[in-house]
C-alpha positions in Angstrom: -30.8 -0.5 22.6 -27.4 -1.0 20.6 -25.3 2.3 20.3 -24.3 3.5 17.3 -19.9 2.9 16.6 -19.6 6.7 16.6 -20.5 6.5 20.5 -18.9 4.2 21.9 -15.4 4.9 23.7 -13.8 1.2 24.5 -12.2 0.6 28.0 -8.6 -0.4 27.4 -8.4 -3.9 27.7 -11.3 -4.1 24.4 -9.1 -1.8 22.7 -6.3 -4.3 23.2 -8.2 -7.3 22.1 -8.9 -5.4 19.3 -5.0 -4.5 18.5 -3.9 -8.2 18.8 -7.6 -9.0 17.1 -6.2 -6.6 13.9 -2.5 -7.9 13.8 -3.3 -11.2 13.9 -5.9 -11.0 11.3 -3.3 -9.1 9.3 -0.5 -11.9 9.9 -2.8 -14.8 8.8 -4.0 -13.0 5.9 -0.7 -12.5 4.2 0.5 -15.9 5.2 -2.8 -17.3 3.1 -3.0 -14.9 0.2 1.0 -15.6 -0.3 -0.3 -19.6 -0.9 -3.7 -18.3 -2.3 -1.7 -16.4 -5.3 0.6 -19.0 -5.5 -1.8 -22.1 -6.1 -3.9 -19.6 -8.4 -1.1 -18.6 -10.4 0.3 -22.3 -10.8 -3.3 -23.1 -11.7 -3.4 -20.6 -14.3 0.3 -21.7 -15.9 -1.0 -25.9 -15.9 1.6 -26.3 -12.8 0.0 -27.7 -9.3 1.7 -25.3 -6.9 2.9 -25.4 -3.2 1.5 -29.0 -2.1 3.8 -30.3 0.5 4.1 -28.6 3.4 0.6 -29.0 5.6 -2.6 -29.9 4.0 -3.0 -28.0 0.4 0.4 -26.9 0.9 -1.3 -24.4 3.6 1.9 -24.1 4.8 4.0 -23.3 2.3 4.1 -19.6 3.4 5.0 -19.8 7.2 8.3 -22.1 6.1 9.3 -19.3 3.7 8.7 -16.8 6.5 10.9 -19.4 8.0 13.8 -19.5 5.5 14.0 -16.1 5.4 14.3 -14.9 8.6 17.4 -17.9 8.6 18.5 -16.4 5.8 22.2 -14.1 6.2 21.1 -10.8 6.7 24.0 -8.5 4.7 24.3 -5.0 4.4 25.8 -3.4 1.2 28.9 -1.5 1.9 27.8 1.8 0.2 24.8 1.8 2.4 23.4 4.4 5.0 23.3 1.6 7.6 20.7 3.5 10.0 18.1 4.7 7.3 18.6 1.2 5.7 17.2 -0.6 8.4 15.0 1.8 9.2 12.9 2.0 5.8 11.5 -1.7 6.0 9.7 -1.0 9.0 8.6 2.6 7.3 6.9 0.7 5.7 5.2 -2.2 7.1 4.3 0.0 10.1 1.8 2.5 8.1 0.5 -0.6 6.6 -0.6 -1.9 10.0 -1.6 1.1 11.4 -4.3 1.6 8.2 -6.1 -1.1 8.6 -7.2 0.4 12.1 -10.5 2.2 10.5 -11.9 -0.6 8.4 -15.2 -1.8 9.8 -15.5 -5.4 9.6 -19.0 -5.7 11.4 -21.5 -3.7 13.2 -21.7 -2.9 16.5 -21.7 -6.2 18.4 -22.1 -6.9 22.3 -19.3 -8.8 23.8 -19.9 -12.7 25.3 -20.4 -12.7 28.4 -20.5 -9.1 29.3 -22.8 -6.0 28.8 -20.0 -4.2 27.1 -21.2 -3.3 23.0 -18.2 -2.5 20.7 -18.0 -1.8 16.7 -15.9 -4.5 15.2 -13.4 -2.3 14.1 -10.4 -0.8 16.2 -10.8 2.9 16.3 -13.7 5.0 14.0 -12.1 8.1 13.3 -14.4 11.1 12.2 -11.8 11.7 8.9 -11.1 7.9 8.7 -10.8 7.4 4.8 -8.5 10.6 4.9 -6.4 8.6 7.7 -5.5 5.7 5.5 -4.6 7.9 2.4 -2.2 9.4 5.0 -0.9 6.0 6.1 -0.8 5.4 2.5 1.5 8.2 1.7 4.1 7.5 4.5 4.3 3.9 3.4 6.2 5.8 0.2 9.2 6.5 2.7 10.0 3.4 3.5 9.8 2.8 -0.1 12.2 5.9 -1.4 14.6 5.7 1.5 15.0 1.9 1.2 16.5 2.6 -2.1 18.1 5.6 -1.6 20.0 4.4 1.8 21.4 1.1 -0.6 23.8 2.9 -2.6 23.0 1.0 -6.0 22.0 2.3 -9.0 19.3 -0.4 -9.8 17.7 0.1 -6.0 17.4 4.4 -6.3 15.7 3.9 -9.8 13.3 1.6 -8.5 12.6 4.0 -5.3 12.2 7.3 -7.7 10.0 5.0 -10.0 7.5 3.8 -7.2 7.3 7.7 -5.8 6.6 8.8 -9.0 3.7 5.9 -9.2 2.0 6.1 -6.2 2.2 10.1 -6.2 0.1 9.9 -9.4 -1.6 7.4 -8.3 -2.7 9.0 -5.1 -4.1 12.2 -7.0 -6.2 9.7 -8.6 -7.4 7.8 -6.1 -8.1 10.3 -3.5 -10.6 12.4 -6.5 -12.5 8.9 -6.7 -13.0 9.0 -3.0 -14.1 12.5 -3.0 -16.9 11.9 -4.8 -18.0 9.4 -2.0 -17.8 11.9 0.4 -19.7 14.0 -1.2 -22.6 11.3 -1.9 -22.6 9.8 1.4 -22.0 13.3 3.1 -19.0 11.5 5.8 -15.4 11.3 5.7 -16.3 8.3 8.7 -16.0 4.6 7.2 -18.8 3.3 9.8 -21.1 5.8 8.4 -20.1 5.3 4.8 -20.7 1.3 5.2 -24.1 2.4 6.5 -25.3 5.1 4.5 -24.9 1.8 1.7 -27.6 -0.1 3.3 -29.7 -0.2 0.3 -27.7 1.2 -2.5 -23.9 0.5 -3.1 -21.6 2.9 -3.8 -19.8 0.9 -6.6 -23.7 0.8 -8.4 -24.6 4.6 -8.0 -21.0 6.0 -8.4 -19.4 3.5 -11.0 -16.9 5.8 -12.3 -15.3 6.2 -9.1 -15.3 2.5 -8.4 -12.9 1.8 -11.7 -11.0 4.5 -11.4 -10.2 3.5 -7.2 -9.9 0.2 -8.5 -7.3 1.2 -11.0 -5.8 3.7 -8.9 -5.2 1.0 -5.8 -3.5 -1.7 -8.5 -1.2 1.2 -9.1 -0.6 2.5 -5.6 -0.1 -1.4 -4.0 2.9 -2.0 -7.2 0.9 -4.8 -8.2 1.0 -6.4 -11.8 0.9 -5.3 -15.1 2.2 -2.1 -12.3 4.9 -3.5 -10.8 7.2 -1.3 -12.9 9.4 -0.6 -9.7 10.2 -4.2 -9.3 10.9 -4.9 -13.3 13.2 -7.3 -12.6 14.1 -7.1 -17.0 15.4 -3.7 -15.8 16.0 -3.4 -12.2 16.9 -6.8 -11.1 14.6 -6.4 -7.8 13.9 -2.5 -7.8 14.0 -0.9 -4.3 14.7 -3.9 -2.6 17.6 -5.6 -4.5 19.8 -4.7 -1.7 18.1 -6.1 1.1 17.8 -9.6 2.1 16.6 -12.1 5.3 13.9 -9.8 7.5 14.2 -6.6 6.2 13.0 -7.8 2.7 10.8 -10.1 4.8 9.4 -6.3 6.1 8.8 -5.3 2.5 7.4 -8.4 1.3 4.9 -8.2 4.8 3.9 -4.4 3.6 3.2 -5.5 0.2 0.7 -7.9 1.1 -0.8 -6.0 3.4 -1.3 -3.1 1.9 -3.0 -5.9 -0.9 -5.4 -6.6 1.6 -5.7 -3.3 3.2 -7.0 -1.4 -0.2 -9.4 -4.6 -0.9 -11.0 -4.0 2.3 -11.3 0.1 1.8 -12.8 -0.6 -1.5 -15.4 -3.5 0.1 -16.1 -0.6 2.5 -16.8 2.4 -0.1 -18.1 0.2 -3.0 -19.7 -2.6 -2.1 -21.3 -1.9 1.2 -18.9 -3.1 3.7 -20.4 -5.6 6.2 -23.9 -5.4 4.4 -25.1 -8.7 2.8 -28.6 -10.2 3.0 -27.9 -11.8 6.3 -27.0 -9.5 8.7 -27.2 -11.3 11.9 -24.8 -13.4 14.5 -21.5 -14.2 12.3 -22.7 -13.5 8.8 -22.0 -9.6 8.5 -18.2 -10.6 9.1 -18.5 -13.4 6.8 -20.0 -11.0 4.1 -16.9 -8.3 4.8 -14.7 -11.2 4.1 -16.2 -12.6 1.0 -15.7 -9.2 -0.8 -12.2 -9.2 0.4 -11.2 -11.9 -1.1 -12.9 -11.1 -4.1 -10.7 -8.1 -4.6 -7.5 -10.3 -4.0 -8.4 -12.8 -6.4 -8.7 -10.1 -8.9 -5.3 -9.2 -7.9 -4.1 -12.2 -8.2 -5.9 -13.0 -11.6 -4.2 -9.5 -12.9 -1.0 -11.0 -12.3 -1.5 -14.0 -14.1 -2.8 -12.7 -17.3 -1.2 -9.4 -18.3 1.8 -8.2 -19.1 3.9 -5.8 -17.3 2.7 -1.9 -18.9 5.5 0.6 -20.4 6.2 3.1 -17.9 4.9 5.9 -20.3 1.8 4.0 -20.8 1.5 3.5 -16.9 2.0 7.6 -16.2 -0.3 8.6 -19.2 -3.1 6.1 -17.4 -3.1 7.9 -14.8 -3.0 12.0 -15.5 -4.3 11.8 -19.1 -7.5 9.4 -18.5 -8.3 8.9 -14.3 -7.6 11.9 -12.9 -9.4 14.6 -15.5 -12.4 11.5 -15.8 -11.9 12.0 -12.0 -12.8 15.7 -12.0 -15.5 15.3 -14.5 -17.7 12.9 -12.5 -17.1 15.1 -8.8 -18.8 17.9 -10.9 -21.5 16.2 -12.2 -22.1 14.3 -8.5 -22.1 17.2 -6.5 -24.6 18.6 -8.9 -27.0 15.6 -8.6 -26.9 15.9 -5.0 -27.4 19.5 -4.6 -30.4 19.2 -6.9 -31.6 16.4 -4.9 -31.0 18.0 -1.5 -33.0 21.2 -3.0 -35.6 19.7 -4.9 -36.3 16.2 -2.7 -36.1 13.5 -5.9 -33.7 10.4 -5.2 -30.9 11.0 -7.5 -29.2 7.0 -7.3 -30.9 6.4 -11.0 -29.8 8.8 -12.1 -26.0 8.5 -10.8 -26.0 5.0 -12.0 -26.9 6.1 -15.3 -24.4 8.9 -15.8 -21.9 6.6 -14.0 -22.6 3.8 -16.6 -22.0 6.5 -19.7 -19.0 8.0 -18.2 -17.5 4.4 -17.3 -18.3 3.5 -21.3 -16.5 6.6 -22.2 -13.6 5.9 -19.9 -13.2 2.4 -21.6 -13.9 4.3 -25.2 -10.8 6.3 -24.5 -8.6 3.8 -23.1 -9.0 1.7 -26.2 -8.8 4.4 -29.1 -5.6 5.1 -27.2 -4.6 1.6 -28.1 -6.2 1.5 -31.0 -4.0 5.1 -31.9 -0.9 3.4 -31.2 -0.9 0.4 -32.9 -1.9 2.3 -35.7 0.7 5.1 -35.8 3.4 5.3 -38.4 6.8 4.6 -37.7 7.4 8.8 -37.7 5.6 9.4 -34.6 7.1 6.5 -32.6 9.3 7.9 -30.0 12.1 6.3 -27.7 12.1 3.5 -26.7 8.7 2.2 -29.0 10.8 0.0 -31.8 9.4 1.4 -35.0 6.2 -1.2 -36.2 5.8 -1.8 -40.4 4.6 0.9 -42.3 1.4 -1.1 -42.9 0.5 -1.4 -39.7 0.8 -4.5 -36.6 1.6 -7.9 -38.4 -1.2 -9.7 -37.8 -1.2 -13.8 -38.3 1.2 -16.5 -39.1 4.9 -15.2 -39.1 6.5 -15.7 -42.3 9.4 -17.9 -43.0 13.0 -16.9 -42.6 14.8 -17.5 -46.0 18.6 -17.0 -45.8 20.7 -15.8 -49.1 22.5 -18.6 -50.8 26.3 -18.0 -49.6 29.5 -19.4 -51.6 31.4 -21.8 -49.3 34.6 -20.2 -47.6 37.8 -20.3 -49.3 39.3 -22.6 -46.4 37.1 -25.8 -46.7 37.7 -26.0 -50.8 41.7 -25.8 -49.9 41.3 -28.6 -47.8 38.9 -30.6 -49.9 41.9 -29.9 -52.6 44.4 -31.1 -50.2 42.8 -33.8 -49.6 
C-alpha cells in the first residue's frame, strides 16, 4: 500500500537528494526561461534571438552567467558595504527556500529500494502560508539593496517595490484564503489532491485572476516592473550593483518567476493531476502548467506597456482586494451550506465565480473607459491634460508652420552682394 506524503518522514540522505534534486531544478530553470523569454520576445519584435552559442542558442544564458560573474565587481563609495552585499543573497535565498513545499508528483517509490517518498522536499502542514512568508522576506533583500547603495535612483526603486509587493501581498494572500476555505487545508499535497476532479481555477475563478494578477505584481514583472523603470530610475534597486551580486538579483527574479507559476499550477490547476497519472507523466503534467504560466509572463512583457504607478496602486486596493473580500464571503457561505445541507456546491461556485470575474473585468474597463473620458479639470499630476473633446482618435493631422519673414541678416547680404 503507498502512504499518503503527509506520513512519510524521509531518512537523510532522500532528503538530500531531494535538496540538490530542487536546486538544480531551480538553476536549470532560470538558465532556460532566461533563453525561453528571450527567443519569444525576439519572436514577437520580427528579430531571431540568441542563436549562437549551443544548439537554438540554448546556451546563451550560461555564457552571460559567465560574463557576469567576470565582470568588475565595484562598490559605490556611499555604500553600507556589509548590508550591500548582504541584500542580494536576502533575496535569492527565500526564493530557494520557497520552492521547498511545491509538490511536483505523488508519492513515488524509489528505484531500487523499498523506500516511498512524495516528490516534493518537505510537506509542511501551513505550507502555502510558508511561501507567502518566504515571499515577504525576499522584500529585504529588495529594500535594503537600495537603501545600503547610497543613490537616489536605487532608494526610490527599493521604497517603490515595498510599496508593490505589500499591496500586492494583501491581495494575493485573500485569493488564497478562499482556497483554504474550499479545500479545508493550508497543506499543498492535500490541496493538489482535494483537485482530483474539480480544479480550483474552474470552481473558484475569481481567486485565480486576482492570484494571477497579484503574483505579476509581487514577481516586478511587466507592465509591473515600475521599480526597475529604467525612463525613471535608470535600473531601480539594483543600479548600483554589478558582476554576482546583480547576478543574485537577476537569479531571485527568475525564480521567484517560476516559483509563483508552480504555486498557482498547484492551487488552480490541480498540480500533478492530468489524465495520465502513472510512471513519469504526473511530473510531466506539473511541468506543462509551469511553463504555461511563464510563457504568459513572458507574452505580458512583450505586448503591454509599462502601467502609471497610480494606475498600478489603484489595481490593487480599489478593484482585487475589496473583489477579494467579496468572493471569501460568498465561498465560505456556499460551503457552509453545503457542509450543512449535503448538495455539491462546485456549480454553483463556478457560476458565481464566472459573474464576479465579468464584474471584475466590467470595473477594470469603465475605469479606463472614465479616464479617457475625463475632462482636462479632473486630470491630476502628472496625467498631461487630453482635448476637451475627448482621445484623438485616427490619422494625426498635419503640422502647418506660420509663414515667417526672412531675417534681417540674409537680405543685408543678398544686398551686399
Amino acid at each position: 500500500m503507498i502512504p499518503s506524503a503527509s506520513t512519510i518522514h524521509d531518512p537523510a540522505w532522500v532528503i538530500t537528494i531531494k535538496m540538490f534534486l530542487v536546486f538544480g531544478i531551480l538553476v536549470l530553470l532560470t538558465l532556460f526561461n532566461i533563453w525561453w523569454e528571450r527567443r519569444v520576445v525576439a519572436r514577437m519584435q520580427h528579430r531571431i534571438g540568441p542563436n549562437m552559442h549551443g544548439p537554438f542558442g540554448l546556451l546563451q544564458s550560461l555564457a552571460d552567467g559567465v560574463k557576469l560573474a567576470l565582470k568588475e565587481d565595484l562598490t559605490p563609495s556611499r555604500a553600507d558595504v556589509v548590508v550591500f552585499t548582504i541584500a542580494p543573497v536576502l533575496a535569492v535565498v527565500p526564493a530557494f527556500l520557497a520552492f521547498s513545499v511545491i509538490p511536483m508528483g505523488p508519492v513515488v517509490r524509489i528505484p531500487w529500494t523499498q523506500t516511498y517518498t512524495a516528490l516534493q522536499l518537505a510537506d509542511l502542514p501551513v505550507g502555502v502560508l510558508f511561501v507567502m512568508a518566504l515571499g515577504s522576506l525576499g522584500i529585504y533583500g529588495i529594500v535594503l539593496g537600495g537603501w545600503a547603495s547610497g543613490s537616489t535612483y536605487s532608494l526610490l526603486g527599493a521604497l517603490r517595490s515595498s510599496a508593490q509587493m505589500i499591496s500586492y501581498e494583501v491581495s494575493m494572500g485573500l485569493a488564497l484564503v478562499a482556497v483554504f476555505v474550499y479545500s479545508g487545508s493550508l497543506s499543498t499535497s492535500d490541496i493538489v489532491l482535494a483537485q482530483a476532479h474539480w480544479w480550483n481555477g474552474v470552481v473558484l475563478l475569481p481567486s485565480f485572476v486576482i492570484y494571477v494578477l497579484s503574483m505579476i505584481g509581487e514577481t516586478n514583472r511587466a507592465p509591473f516592473d515600475l521599480p526597475e523603470a529604467e525612463g525613471e530610475l535608470v535600473g531601480g534597486f539594483h543600479t548600483e550593483y554589478s558582476s554576482l551580486r546583480f547576478a543574485l538579483f537577476f537569479l531571485a527574479e527568475y525564480i521567484n518567476m517560476a516559483t509563483v507559476s508552480a504555486l498557482a499550477t498547484t492551487l488552480f490547476l490541480g498540480g500533478w493531476h492530468g489524465p495520465i497519472e502513472s510512471g513519469a507523466w504526473p511530473v510531466l503534467w506539473f511541468f506543462v502548467k509551469v511553463f504555461a504560466f511563464i510563457w504568459f509572463f513572458i507574452w505580458l512583457r512583450g505586448t503591454l506597456p509599462r502601467l502609471r504607478y497610480d494606475q498600478f496602486m489603484a489595481l490593487g486596493w480599489k478593484i482585487l482586494l475589496p473583489a477579494s473580500l467579496v468572493w471569501i464571503g460568498a465561498v465560505s457561505i456556499a460551503r457552509m451550506a453545503a457542509l450543512k445541507n449535503g448538495i455539491d456546491e462546485r456549480p454553483w461556485l463556478a457560476l458565481a465565480g464566472g459573474v464576479v470575474t465579468l464584474a471584475i473585468v466590467w470595473v477594470m474597463l469603465s475605469k479606463r473607459e472614465k479616464a479617457a473620458i475625463a475632462s482636462p479639470a479632473q486630470h491630476a499630476f502628472p496625467t498631461p491634460e487630453l482635448p476637451a473633446g475627448g482621445v484623438v482618435r485616427g490619422a494625426a493631422k498635419p503640422l502647418t508652420f506660420p509663414t515667417i519673414g526672412r531675417p534681417a541678416a540674409l537680405e543685408t547680404k543678398e544686398v551686399d552682394a
